[in-house]
C-alpha positions in Angstrom: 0.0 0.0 0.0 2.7 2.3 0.7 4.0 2.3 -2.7 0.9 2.9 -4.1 0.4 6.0 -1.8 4.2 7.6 -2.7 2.7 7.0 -6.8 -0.2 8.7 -5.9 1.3 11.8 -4.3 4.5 12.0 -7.0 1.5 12.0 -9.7 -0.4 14.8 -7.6 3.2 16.7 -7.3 3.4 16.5 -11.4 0.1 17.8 -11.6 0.8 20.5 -9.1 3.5 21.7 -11.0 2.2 21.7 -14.3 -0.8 23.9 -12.7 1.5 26.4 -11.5 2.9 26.8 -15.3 -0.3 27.6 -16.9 -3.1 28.6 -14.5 -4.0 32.1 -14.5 -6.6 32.3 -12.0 -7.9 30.2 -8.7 -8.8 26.6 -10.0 -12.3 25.8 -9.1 -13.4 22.3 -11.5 -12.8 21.1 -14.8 -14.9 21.0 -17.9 -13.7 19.4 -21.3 -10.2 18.6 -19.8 -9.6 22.6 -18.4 -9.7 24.4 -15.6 -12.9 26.6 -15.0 -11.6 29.5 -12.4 -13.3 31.6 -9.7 -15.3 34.4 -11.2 -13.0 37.0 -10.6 -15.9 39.7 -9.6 -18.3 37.3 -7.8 -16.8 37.2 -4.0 -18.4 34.0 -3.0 -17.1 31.9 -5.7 -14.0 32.9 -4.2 -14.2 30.5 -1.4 -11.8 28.0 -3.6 -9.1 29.8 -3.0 -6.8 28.7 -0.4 -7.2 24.5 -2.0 -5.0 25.7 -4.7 -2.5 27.6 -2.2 -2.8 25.0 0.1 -2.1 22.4 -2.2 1.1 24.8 -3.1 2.3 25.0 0.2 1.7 21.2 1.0 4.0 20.2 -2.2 6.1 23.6 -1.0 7.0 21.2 2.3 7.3 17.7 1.8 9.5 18.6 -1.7 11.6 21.4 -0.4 11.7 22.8 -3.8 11.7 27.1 -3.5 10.1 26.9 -6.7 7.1 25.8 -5.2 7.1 28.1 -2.1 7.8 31.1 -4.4 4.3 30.2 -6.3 2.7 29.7 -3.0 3.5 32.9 -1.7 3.0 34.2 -4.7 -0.5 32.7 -5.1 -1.1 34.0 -1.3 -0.5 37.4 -1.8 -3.2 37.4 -4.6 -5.7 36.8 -2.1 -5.1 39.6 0.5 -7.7 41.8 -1.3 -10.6 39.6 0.7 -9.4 40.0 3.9 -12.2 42.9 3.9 -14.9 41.4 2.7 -18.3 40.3 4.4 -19.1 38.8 1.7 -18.2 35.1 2.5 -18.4 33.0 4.9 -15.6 30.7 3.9 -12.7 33.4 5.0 -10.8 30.0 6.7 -11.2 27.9 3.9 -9.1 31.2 2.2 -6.7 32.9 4.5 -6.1 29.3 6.9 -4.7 27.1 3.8 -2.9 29.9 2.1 -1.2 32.4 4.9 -1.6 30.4 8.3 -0.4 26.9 6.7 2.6 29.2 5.0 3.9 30.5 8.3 3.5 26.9 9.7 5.9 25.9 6.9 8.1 29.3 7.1 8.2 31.2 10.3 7.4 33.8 8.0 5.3 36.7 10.2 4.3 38.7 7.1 2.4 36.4 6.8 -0.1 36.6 9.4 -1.3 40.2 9.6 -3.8 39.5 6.7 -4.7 36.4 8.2 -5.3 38.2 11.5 -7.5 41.0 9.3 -9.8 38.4 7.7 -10.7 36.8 11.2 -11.5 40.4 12.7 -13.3 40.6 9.7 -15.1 37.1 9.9 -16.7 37.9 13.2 -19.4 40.3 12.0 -20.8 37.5 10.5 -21.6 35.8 14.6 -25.0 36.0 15.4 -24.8 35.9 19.6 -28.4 35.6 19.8 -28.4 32.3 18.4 -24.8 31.3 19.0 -23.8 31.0 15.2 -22.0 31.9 12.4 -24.2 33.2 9.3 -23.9 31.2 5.9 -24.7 32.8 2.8 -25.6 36.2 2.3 -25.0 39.5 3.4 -24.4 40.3 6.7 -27.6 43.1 6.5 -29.4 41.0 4.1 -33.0 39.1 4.3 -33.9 37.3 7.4 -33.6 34.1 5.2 -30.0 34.8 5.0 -29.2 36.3 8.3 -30.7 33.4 9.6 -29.0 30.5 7.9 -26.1 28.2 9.0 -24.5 25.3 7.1 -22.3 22.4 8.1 -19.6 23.7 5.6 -19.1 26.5 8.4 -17.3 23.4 10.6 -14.3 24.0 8.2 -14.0 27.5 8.9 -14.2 27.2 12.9 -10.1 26.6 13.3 -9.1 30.0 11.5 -11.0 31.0 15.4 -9.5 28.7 17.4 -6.2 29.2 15.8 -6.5 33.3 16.4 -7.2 32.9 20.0 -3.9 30.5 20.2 -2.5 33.0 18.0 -3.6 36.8 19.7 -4.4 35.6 23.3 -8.1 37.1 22.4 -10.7 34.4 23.7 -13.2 35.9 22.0 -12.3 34.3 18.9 -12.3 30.8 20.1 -15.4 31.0 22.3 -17.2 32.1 18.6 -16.2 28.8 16.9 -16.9 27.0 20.4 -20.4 28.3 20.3 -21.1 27.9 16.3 -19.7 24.4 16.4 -22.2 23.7 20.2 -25.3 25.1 17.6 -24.3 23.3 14.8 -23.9 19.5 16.7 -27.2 20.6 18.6 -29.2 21.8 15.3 -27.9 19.9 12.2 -26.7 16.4 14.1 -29.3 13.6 13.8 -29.5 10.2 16.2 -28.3 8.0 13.5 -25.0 10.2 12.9 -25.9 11.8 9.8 -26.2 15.5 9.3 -28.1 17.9 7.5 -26.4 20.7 5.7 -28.6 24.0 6.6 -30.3 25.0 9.7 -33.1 28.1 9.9 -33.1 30.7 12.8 -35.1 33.3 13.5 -31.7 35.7 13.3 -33.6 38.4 15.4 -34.0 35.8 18.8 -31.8 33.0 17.5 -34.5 30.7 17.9 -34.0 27.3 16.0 -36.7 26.6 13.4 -35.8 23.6 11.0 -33.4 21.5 9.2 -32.8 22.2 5.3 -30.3 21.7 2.1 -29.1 23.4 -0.4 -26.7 21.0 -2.1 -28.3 17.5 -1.0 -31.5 15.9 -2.1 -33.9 17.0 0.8 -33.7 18.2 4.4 -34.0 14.8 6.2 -31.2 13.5 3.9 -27.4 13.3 4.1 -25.6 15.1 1.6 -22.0 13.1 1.5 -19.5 16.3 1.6 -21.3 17.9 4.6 -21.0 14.7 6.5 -17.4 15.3 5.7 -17.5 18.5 7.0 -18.7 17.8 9.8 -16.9 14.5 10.3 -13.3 17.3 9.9 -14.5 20.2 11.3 -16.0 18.6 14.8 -12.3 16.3 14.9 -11.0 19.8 14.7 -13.3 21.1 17.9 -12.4 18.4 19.8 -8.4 18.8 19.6 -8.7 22.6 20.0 -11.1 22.2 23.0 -10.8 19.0 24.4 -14.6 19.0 24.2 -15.9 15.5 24.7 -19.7 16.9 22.7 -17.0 17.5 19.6 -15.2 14.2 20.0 -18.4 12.3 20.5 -20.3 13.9 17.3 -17.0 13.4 15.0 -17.0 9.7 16.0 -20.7 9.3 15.1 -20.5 11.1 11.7 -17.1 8.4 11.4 -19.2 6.1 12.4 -21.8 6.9 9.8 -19.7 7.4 7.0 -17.8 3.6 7.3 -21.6 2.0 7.6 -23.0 3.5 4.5 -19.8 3.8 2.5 -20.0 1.6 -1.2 -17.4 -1.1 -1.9 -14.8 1.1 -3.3 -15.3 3.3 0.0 -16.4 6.8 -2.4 -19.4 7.8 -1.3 -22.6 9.0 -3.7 -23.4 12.5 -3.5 -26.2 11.9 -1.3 -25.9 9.2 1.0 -30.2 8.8 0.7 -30.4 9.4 -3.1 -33.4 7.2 -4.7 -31.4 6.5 -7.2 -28.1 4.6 -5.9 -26.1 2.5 -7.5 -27.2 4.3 -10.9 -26.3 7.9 -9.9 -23.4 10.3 -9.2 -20.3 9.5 -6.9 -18.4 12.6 -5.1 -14.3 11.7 -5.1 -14.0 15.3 -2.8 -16.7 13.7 -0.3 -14.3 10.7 0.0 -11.2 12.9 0.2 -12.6 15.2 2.8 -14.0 11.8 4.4 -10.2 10.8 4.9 -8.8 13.7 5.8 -11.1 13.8 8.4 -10.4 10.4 10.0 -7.1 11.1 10.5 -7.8 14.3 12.3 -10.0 12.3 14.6 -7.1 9.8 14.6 -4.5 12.5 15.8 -7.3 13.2 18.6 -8.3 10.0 20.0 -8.4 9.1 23.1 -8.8 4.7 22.4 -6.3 3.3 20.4 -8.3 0.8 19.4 -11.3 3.5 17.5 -7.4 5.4 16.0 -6.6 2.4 14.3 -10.2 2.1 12.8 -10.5 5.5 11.7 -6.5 5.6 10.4 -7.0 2.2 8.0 -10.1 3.3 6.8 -8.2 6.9 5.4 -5.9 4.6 4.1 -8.5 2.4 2.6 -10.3 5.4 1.0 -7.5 6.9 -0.2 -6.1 4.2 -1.7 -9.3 3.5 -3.7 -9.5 6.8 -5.2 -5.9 6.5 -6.5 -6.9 3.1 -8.0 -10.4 4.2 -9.3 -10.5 8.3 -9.5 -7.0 9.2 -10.4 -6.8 11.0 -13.8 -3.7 9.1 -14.6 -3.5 8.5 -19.0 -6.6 11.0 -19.5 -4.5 14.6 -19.8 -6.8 16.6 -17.9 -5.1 18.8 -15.0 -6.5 17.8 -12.2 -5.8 15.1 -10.0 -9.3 13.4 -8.8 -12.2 12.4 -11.2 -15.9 12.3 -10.4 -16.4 15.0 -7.9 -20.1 16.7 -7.6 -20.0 20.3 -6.7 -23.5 20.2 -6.5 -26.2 18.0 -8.0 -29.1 19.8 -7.2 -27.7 22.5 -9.8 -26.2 20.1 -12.2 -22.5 20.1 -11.2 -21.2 16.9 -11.3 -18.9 14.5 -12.8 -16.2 16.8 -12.5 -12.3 17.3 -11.3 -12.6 19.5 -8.2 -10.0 21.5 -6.6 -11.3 21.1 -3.0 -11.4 17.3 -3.6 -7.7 17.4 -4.8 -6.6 19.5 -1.8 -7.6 16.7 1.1 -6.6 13.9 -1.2 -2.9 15.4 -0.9 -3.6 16.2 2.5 -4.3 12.7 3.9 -1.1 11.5 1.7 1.1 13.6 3.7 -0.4 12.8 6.4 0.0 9.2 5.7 3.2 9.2 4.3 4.8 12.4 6.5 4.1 11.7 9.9 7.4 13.6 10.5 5.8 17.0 9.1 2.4 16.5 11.4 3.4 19.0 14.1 4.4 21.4 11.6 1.7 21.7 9.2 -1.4 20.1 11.8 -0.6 21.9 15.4 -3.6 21.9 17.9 -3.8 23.1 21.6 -6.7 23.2 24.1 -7.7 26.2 24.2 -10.1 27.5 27.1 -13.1 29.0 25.9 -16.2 28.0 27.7 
């Protein structure tokens, strides 16, 4: 298996590289064997930018090649211009894979002032009435949008938690403490699944329902958010030594080995009517890895780590034998990734679903670099 894993991440280094000599823009999916990029003017489709500095960085580490670290930092410094903005709700996804996973790597400090800008900035999107961070929308907007989470927000909680390590402020880490508290509370189910939206009432932050907005229906379990949440709650847990977030992260795991297929790549919606005949999501199964072995690094019984570690290794290894673009020329790295099937976006290379996929082979195969690129400490936050 370990041979298999070093092919897998020399290929994804090839494919890195040739990325860095002909992309123009941020990387979002492929159509007809290219790249289709962030629209430039469009804020939220923005929130795909730090995969493709991430996955710069990452290849900047384990090759030690400058030429890689000079595009990364290049490619970082392209996104200070959102550090701003309001307009997202995916700042961590941006600013904690490009400029926070660079200074891990560098010791570089320049780094961090625009990273500690877009988390100031971040928290006008809290809601303290209802203990949560507001998804989509503008932060004056509709009470439809002022009043929505999603469990894509998990992702974002450790740019917090990471601040507060970072600044001494606890008010940054008792924010993602809280969101993450609402979002087990509101979008967890018995069984371990999860929905992907919850509804508020944003003026008394009173909980009103489950919903989607990329799965089939609210009472179903749309693959990626499980890996969200399966991620982002590991994530809680080592940050807060919360036994709520290690407890929900181990259900979700527990979920997502129970309903996995064959090859271990999960359908887009765990629940579709349609399975077998119907779309797979390789980013799902990447994120699904990744995940694991953040709840691995975590654990507290050595007997659930070394469930949770062979299953990453069990996934991974299926989507390098069964997902890998390998003979068909197009630039990505994973095939069969669904941005969203609701809105007819699937069957395609994703740069999110590339990112963990070479995040869970460094992790796998550079236990050395874990400290460096995957630090956690409890942090007290109530």
């Amino acid at each position: 298996m370990t041979h298999q894993l070093k092919e897998a991440l020399n290929y994804s280094l090839n494919i890195i590289e040739q990325n860095i000599n002909t992309l123009t823009y941020f990387p979002e999916r492929c159509e007809n064997g290219v790249w289709v990029t962030a629209e430039e003017k469009r804020i939220p489709s923005h929130w795909v930018d730090g995969f493709w500095t991430g996955l710069l960085w990452l290849a900047a580490v384990h090759t030690q090649d400058s030429n890689f670290e000079t595009a990364a930092r290049a490619w970082t410094q392209k996104l200070a211009w959102l550090k701003h903005t309001t307009d997202t709700h995916d700042l961590g996804f941006i600013f904690y894979l490009s400029n926070v996973l660079g200074y891990r790597i560098t010791g570089d400090e320049s780094l961090l002032p625009d990273a500690l800008t877009a988390v100031e900035t971040f928290t006008q999107r809290y809601n303290p009435r209802g203990e949560y961070m507001q998804a989509w929308g503008h932060i004056d907007g509709p009470p439809h949008e002022r009043g929505r989470i999603n469990v894509d927000l998990m992702m974002n909680m450790p740019f917090f938690f990471w601040a507060s390590a970072r600044t001494g402020n606890i008010k940054y880490g008792q924010i993602a403490s809280r969101h993450a508290r609402t979002s087990r509370h509101t979008l967890m189910r018995p069984d371990g699944s999860i929905a992907q939206v919850a509804d508020f009432n944003p003026d008394t932050g009173v909980f009103l329902r489950q919903e989607t907005h990329q799965g089939l229906s609210h009472n179903t379990c749309w693959s990626r958010g499980l890996g969200w949440a399966l991620y982002g709650f590991a994530e809680a847990y080592r940050w807060t030594g919360s036994e709520l977030f290690l407890y929900t992260a181990r259900q979700t795991a527990a979920y997502a080995i129970a309903n996995a297929p064959q090859d271990k790549v999960p359908f887009w919606d765990y629940n579709s009517l349609d399975i077998p005949n119907t779309y797979r999501d390789s980013s799902a199964a990447a994120v699904i890895a990744a995940g694991l072995l953040e709840l691995e690094a975590g654990e507290t019984d050595a007997t659930l780590a070394a469930r949770w570690r062979a299953e990453a290794e069990a996934i991974t290894l299926s989507l390098w034998q069964n997902y890998s673009t390998r003979e068909t020329g197009i630039p990505a790295i994973l095939l069969k990734g669904s941005r969203s099937v609701p809105h007819n976006w699937m069957e395609h290379p994703l740069i999110y679903g590339d990112y963990y996929f070479v995040e869970t082979l460094v992790r796998l195969l550079r236990p050395d670099l874990e400290s460096t690129l995957f630090p956690r400490q409890v942090l007290h936050v109530g």
